[in-house]
N, CA and C of each residue as an Amber inpcrd file, in Angstrom:
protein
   114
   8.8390000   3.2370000  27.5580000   7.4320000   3.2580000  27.1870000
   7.2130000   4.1610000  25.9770000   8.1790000   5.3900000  25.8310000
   7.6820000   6.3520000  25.1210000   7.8990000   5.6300000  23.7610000
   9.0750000   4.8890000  23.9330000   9.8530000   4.1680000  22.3210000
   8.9920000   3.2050000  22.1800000   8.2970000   2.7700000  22.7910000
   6.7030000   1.3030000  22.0330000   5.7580000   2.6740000  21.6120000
   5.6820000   3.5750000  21.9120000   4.4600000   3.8900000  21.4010000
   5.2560000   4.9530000  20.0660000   6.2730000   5.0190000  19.7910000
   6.9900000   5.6250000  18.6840000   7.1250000   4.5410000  17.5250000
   7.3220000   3.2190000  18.1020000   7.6760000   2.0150000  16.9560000
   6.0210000   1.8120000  16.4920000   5.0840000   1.3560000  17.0060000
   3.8830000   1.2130000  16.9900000   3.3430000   2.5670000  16.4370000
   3.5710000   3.5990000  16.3820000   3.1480000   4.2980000  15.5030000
   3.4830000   4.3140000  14.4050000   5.0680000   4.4250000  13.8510000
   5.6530000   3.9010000  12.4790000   5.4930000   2.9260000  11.7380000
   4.8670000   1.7980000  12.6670000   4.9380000   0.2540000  12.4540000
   3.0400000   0.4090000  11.5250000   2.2520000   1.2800000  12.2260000
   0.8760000   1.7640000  11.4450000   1.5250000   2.3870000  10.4880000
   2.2250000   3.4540000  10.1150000   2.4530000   4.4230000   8.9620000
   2.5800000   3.7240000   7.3900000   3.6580000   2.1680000   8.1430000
   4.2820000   1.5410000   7.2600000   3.3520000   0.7510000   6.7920000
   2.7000000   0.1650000   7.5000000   1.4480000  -0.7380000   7.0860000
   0.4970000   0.2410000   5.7620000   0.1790000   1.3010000   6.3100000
  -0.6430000   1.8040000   5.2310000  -0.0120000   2.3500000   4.0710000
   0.9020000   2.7790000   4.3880000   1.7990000   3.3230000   2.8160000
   1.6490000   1.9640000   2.2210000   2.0820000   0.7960000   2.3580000
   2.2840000  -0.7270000   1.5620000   0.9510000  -0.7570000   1.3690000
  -0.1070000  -0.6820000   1.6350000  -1.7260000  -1.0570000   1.2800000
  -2.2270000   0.0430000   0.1750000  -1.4280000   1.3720000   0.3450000
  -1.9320000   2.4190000  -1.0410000  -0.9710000   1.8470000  -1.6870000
   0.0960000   1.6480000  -1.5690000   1.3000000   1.1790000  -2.3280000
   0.5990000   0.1800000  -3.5090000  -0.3740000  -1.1130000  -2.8580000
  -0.6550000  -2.3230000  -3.1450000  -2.1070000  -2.1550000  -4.4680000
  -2.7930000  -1.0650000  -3.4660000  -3.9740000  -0.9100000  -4.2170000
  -3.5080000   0.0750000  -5.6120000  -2.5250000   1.0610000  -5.8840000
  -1.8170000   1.2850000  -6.7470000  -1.4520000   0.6570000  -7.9170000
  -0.8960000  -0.3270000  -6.9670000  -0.4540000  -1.3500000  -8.3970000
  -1.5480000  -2.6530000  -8.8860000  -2.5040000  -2.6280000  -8.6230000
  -3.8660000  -3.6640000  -8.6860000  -4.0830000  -3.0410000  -9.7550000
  -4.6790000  -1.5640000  -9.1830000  -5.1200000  -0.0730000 -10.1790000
  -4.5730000  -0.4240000 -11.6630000  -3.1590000  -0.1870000 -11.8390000
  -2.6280000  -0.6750000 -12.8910000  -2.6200000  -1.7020000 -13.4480000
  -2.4370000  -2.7330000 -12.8460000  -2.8500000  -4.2240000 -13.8000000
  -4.2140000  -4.2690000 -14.0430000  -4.7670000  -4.0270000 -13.4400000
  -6.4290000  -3.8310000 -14.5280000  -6.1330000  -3.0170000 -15.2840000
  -5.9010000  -2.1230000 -15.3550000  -5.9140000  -1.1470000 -16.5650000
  -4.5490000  -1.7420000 -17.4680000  -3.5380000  -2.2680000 -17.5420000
  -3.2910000  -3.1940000 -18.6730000  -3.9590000  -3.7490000 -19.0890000
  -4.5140000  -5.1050000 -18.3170000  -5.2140000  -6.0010000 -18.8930000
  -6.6200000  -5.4280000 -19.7470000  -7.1310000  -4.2680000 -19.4670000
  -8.1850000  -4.1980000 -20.2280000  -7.8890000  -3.5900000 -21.3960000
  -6.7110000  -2.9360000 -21.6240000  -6.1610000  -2.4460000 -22.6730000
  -5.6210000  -3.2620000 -23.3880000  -5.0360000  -4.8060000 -22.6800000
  -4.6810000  -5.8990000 -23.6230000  -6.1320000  -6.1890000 -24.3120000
  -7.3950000  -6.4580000 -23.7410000  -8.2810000  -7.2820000 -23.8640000
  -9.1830000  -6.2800000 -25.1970000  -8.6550000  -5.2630000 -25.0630000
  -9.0380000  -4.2750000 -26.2950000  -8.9820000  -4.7710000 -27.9160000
């Protein structure tokens, strides 16, 4: 029992690191593109 609630906690950690990870790199392609569009 203790090891589902150890994976399921990591299994959240990982999820959100990849979603700042994601919104990170969005961040940056707008800011190319508006510097292309310059």
């Amino acid at each position: 029992m203790m090891g589902l609630l150890v994976l399921a906690s990591l299994s959240l950690a990982a999820c959100e690191t990849m979603e700042g990870a994601g919104e990170d790199i969005e961040d940056a392609g707008e800011a190319i593109q508006k510097e292309a569009s310059d």
